[in-house]
N, C-alpha and C positions, 0 to 999 in steps of 0.2 A: 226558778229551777228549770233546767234542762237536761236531756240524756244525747248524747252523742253517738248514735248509734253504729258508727261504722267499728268494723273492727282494730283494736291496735295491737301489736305485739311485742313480746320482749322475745332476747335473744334464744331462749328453749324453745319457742315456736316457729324456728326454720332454721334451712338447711341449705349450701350451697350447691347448688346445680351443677357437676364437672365440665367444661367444652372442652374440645379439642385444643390440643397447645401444640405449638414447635422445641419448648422447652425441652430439655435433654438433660438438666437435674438442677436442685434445687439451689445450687449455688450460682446458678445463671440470674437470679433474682436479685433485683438493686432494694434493696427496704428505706432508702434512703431519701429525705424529699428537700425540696428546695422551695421554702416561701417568702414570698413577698405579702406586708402587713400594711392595714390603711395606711400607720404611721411610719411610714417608709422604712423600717426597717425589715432584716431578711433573715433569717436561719436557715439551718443546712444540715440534717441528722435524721435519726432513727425517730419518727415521733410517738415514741411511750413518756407517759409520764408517773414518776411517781409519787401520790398522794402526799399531801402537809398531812400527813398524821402522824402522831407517835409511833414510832416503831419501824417508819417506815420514809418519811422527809429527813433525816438526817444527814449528817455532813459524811460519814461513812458511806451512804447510799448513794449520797451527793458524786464522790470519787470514783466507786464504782463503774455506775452507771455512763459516766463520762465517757470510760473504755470501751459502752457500748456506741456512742451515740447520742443517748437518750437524755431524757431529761428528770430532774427532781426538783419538785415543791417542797421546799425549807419549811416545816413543823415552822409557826410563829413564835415558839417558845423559847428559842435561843434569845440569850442576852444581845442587847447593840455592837459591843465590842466583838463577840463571836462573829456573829454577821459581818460587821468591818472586813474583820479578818478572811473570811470565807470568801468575800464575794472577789476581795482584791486576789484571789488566787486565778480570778478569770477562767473558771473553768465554760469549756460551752454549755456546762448543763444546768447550770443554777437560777432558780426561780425564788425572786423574794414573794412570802406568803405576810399577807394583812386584813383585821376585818375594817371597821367602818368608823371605831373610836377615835375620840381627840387622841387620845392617847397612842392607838395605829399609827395617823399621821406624823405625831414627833418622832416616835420611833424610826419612822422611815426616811422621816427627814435628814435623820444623822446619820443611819447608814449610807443614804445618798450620798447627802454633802462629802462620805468620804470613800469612796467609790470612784475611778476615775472615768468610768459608762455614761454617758446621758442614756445611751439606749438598753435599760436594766430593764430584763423580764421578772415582770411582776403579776403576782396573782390576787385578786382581793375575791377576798372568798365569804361569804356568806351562806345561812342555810336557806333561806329566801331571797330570792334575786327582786323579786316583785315587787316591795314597797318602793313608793315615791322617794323614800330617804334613803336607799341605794342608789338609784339614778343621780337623785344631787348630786351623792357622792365622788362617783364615776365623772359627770360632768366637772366638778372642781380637780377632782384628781388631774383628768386628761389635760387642763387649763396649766394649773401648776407644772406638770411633766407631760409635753408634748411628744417627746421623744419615748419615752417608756415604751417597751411592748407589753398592752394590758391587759391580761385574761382576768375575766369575773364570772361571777353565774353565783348560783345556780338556776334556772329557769328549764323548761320541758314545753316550749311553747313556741313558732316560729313568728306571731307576734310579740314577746317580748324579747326576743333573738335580734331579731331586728331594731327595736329599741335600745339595746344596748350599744348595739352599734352604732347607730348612727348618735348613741351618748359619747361616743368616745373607743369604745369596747377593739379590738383589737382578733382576740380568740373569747366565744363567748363558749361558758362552762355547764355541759347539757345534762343532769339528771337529779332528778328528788324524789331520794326513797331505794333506792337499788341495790345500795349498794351492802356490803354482807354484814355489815354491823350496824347498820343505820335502820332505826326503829319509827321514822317519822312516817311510815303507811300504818303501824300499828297504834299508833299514839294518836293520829289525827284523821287520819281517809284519804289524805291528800298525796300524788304522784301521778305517776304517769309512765305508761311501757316505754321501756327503754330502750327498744328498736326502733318503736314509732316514732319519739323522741326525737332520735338520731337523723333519722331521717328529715323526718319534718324541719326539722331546726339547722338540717345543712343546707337541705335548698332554701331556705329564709338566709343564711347565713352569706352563701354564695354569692348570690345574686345582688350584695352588697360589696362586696368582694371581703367580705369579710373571712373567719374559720372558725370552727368549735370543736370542743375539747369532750369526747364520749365518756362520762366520770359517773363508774358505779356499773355496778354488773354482771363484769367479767370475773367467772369461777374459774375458765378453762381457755386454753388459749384459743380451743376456736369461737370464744366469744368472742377475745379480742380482734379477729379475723374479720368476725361479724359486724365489730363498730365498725369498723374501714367499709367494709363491704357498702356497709350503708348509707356512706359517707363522712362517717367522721375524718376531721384532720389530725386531731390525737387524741389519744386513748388512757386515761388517768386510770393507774393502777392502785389499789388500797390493800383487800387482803390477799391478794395473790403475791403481792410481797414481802408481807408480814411474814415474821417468823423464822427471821432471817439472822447470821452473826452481823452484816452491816447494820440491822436496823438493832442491835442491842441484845438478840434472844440470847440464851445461853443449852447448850444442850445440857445442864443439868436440872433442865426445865424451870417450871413455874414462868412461861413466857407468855404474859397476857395481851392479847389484841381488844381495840375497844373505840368505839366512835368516836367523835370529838365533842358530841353533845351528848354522851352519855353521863352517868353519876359519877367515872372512876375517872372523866378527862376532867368535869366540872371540878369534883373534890379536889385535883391533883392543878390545878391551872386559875381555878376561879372562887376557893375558899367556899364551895359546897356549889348547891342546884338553886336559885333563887327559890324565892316563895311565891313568883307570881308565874314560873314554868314549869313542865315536867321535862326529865331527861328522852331523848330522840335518839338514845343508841344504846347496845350493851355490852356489855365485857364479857369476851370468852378465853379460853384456855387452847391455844394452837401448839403441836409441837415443834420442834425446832428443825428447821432445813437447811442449817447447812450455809454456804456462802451461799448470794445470790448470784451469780454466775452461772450456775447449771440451772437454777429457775430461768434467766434470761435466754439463752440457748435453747431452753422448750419453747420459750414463746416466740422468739425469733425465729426457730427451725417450724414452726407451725406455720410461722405467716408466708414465709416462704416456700412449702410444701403446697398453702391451701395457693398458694397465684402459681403454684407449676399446675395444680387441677385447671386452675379456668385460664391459663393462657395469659399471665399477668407476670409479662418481664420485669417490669417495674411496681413498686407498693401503689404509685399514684393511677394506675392501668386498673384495681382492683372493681371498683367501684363498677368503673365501665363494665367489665365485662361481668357484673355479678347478676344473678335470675336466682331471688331464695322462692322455696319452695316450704310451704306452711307443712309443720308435721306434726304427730297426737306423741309422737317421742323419736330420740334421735340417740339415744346412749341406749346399748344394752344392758344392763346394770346384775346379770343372774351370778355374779361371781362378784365378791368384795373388793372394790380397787386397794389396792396397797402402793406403798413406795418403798424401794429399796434406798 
């Protein structure tokens, strides 16, 4: 046993420092990036992501978000023929989601095979990035489809950052435990601040020429400011999108949000909780907001308000010019927020 004694932070423990800009208003701001991946391929858009979760990776959110740019992680839950269908619509925002099962593999083999893309963004997502039988994984995957753009994770470490990539990994997927339905700090002890994360895990990341994806969170968009600030290359949204008409809510309520390792995804996906785990997330009760278009627009219009403070013409500028300042609180809170 050891103690790490330096300090780490997550995003409530700092603040971005204003400098001087030439900016002249916030629509002067490009949010737009342009990457180049190990596996030679390239994208070009707004990089948010949104979550494979119920409620929220859907083929509605999927169309959406499109209009902004951005991108969406397909829930794994749709049938083959669905996916067929979806992915041959060629939208630029579509991400196939898979975990690690023989069964993953067929599945995917068929929506491939009928896909006319070698180079299909793909997500393999687990809740532990670490064992030995995710790497295999990753390694036979990249073998099989060399072309694929492969995002995996999760991990919180810029030695296993590094390891995935140089497995194959493409964008590696940085955080465990953060995010607002995910129970796995209360269930086991295990994570890791998710500032410091971020950080650590893009200069490991970089330096490979690799990217990673900041997943888990962000409550408010100046979180999502935050990932970028600190280097992330995208920033995977969960319940900031929840709750939505694209992700299924209804405003006559009963709209429930809930992790994907919790008892209400297990029961509903996996015919209960085994008996050799406990569930790692919970089910709440959100209300309904509406399209997600006006949620996007806050977080859009924030990213680009917080790069006219520090002089950041471009989203890729952000990073550069960022200096956080560690704070004991950064929200006034003496008045009840509300939303109209």
């Amino acid at each position: 046993m050891r103690i790490i004694e330096d300090v780490k932070l997550d995003y409530k423990d700092v603040l971005i420092i204003p400098k001087r800009s030439n900016l002249a208003s916030r629509s002067q701001v490009n949010l737009e990036r342009t990457f180049t991946f190990r596996s030679g391929n390239s994208w070009k858009g707004v990089p948010i992501i949104a979550a494979n979760m119920d409620g929220v990776g859907t083929f509605e959110m999927d169309a959406e978000l499109n209009k902004h740019g951005c991108l969406v992680a397909l829930t794994k839950h749709y049938s083959s023929n669905e996916l067929v269908e979806q992915f041959q619509r060629k939208l630029n925002s579509s991400i196939y989601s898979l975990g690690i099962s023989d069964g993953d593999l067929v599945k995917f083999a068929f929506v491939y095979g009928n896909f006319n893309s070698p180079s299909m963004r793909v997500c393999v997502d687990v809740a532990n990035g670490y064992t030995q039988s995710f790497v295999n994984f990753i390694q036979r995957f990249r073998e099989k489809y060399p072309n694929a753009v492969l995002m995996a994770g999760n991990v919180v470490t810029p030695e296993m950052t590094e390891e995935l990539i140089l497995a194959g990994v493409d964008i590696v997927k940085v955080g465990i435990g953060p995010g607002s339905v995910c129970t796995t700090r209360k269930k086991t002890g295990v994570g890791y601040p998710q500032l410091s994360a971020v950080i650590e895990c893009a200069d490991a990341a970089h330096g490979l020429r690799g990217h990673i994806i900041a997943d888990g969170g962000c409550s408010v968009p100046g979180d999502v400011v935050k990932a970028f600030a600190a280097g992330a290359d995208f920033v995977m949204l969960g319940g900031m999108l929840a709750g939505h008409k694209e992700g299924g809510a209804s405003a006559l309520g009963g709209n429930k949000f809930y992790g994907m390792s919790s008892d209400t995804a297990m029961d509903l996906h996996n015919g209960g909780v085994a008996n050799y785990r406990a569930s790692e997330g919970k089910t709440v009760e959100i209300p309904y907001r509406g399209e997600v278009k006006r949620t996007m627009q806050d977080i859009l219009g924030g990213l680009r308000s917080a790069c006219t403070y520090v002089g950041a013409s471009e989203l890729k500028e952000l990073s550069k010019r960022t200096t956080f300042v560690r704070v004991t609180q950064q929200l006034n809170n003496s008045l009840s927020e509300y939303e109209i």
